[in-house]
C-alpha positions as CSV (number, residue, x, y, z in Angstrom):
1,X,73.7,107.4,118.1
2,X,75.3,107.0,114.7
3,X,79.2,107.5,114.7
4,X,79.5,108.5,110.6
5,X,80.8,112.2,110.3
6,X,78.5,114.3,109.5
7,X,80.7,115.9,106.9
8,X,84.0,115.0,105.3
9,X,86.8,117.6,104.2
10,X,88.1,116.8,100.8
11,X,91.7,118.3,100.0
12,X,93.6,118.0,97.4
13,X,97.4,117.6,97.0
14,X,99.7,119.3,99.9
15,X,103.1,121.0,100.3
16,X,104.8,121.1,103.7
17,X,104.6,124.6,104.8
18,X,108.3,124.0,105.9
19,X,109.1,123.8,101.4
20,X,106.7,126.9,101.4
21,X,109.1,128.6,104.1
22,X,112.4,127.6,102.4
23,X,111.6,128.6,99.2
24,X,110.6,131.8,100.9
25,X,114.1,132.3,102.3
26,X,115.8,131.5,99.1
27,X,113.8,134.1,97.2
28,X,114.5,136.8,99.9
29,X,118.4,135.8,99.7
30,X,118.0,136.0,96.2
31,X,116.5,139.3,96.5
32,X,119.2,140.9,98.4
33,X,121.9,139.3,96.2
34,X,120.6,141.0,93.2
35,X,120.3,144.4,94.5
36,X,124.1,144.2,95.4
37,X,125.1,142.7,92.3
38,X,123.0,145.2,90.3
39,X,126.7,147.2,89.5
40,X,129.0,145.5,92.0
41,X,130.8,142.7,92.2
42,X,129.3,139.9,94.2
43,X,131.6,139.4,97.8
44,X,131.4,136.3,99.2
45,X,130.1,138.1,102.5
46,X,127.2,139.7,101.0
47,X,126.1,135.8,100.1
48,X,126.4,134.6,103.7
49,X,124.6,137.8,105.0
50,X,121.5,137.2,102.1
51,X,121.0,133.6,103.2
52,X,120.9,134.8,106.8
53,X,118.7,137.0,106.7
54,X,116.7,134.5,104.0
55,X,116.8,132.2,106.8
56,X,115.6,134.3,109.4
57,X,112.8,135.3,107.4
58,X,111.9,131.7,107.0
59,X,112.0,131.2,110.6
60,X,110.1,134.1,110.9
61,X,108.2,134.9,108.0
62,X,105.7,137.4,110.1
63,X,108.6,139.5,110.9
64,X,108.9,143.4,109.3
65,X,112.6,141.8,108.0
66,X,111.0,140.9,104.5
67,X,110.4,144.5,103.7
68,X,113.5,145.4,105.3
69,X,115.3,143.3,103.0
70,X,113.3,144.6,99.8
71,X,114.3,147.9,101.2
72,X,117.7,147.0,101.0
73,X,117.7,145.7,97.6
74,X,116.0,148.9,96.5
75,X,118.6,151.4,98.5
76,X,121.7,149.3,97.0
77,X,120.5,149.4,93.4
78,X,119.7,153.3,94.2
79,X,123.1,154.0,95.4
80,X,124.7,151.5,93.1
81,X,124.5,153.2,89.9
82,X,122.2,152.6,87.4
83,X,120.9,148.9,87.3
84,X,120.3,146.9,84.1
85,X,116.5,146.7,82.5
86,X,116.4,142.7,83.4
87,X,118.6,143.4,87.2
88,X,115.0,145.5,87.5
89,X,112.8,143.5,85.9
90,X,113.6,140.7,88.7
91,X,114.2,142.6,91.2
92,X,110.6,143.8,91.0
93,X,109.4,140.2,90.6
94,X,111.9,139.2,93.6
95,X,110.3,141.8,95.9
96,X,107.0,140.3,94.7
97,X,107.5,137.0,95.5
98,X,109.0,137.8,99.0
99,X,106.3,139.5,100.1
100,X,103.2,137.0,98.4
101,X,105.1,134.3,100.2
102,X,106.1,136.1,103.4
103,X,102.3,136.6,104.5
104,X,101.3,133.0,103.1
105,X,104.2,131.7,105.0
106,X,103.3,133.6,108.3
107,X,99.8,131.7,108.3
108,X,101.3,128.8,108.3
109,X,102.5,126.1,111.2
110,X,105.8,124.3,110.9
111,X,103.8,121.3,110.8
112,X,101.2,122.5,108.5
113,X,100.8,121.6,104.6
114,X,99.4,124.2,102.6
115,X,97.0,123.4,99.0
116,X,98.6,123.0,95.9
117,X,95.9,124.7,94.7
118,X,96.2,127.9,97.2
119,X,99.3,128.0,96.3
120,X,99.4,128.5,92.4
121,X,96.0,130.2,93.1
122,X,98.5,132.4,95.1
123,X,100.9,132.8,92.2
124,X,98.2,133.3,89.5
125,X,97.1,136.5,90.9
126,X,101.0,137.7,91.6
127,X,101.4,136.9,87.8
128,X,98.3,139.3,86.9
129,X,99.8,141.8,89.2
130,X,103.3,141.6,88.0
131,X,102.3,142.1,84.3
132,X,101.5,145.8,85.1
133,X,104.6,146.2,87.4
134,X,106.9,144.9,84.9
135,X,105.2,147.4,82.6
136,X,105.5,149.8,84.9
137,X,109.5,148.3,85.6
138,X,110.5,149.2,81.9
139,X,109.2,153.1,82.0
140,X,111.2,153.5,85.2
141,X,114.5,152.4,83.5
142,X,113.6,154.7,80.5
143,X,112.8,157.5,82.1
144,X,115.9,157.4,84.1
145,X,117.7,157.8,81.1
146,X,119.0,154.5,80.5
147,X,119.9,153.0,77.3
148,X,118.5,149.9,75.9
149,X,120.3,147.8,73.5
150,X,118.0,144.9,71.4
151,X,118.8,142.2,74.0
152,X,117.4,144.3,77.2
153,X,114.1,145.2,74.8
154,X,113.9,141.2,73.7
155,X,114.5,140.5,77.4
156,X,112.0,142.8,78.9
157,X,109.5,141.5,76.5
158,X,110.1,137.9,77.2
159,X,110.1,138.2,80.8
160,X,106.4,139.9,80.0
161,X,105.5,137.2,78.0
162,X,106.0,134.9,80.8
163,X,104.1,136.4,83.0
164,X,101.5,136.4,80.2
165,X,101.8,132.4,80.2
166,X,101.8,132.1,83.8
167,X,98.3,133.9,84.1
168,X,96.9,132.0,81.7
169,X,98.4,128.6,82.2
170,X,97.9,128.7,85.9
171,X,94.8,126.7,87.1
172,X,92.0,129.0,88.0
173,X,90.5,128.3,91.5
174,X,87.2,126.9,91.4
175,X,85.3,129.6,92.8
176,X,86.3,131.8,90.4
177,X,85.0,129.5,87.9
């Protein structure tokens, strides 16, 4: 009887699923934050109730709370007046992110470390998605009537132009070869 394996796993670098999970909350608190601040002031209190309920997404990632938290960002901009082309623009990308990382976060153990690769093959395809919603982001805002000065166009377009970089410069997964 021969004790070699009969096949080895290679990986390649790892993050700790608990980075994945914090960086999850911090986009979800970041989320909330900006749909307040999109025509309000920003209150101390609305900071401590973001990173709670960043945190408890974190802790639970598997939870409905992630897209009651992007509902909330989208009802406080709604009622809030009208929101600025870039406030948008992130906001878009924030509710993005939340959810991308929410469902890789929820197949994840505490223990658990997760592919660089899977990762940024993660984020590659949120980039290719978040080119047309950014698109999609700017014809909202003018449609609703709202003017744009030169600095929300030249913003608009470099925040598109990123995403641009980001699908390109990403590493493709091997598969897709």
């Amino acid at each position: 009887m021969s004790t070699t394996p009969e096949a080895r796993l290679a990986t390649g670098a790892t993050v700790p699923a608990t980075l994945l999970r914090a960086v999850l909350g911090v986009v979800v608190a970041a989320m909330v934050v900006v749909g307040w601040a999109a025509d309000r002031d920003l209150l101390a209190a609305v900071v401590v109730v973001a990173l709670g309920l960043g945190v408890f997404v974190a802790l639970r990632p598997w939870s409905v709370v992630t897209a009651v938290c992007a509902g909330l960002a989208g009802f406080l901009v709604l009622v809030g007046g009208a929101a600025s082309l870039p406030t948008v623009m992130l906001l878009v990308l924030l509710v993005h992110l939340a959810t991308w990382g929410s469902a890789l976060a929820a197949r994840t153990s505490w223990r658990g470390r997760v592919e660089v690769a899977v990762v940024l093959d993660g984020l590659r395809s949120v980039a290719r998605v978040q080119v047309g919603a950014q698109v999609l982001a700017v014809v909202a805002v003018l449609l609703a009537g709202a003017d744009l000065g030169a600095a929300d166009v030249w913003r608009a377009a470099a925040m598109l132009a990123a995403i641009g970089v980001a699908v390109l410069a990403l590493p493709r997964s091997p598969s897709a070869g």
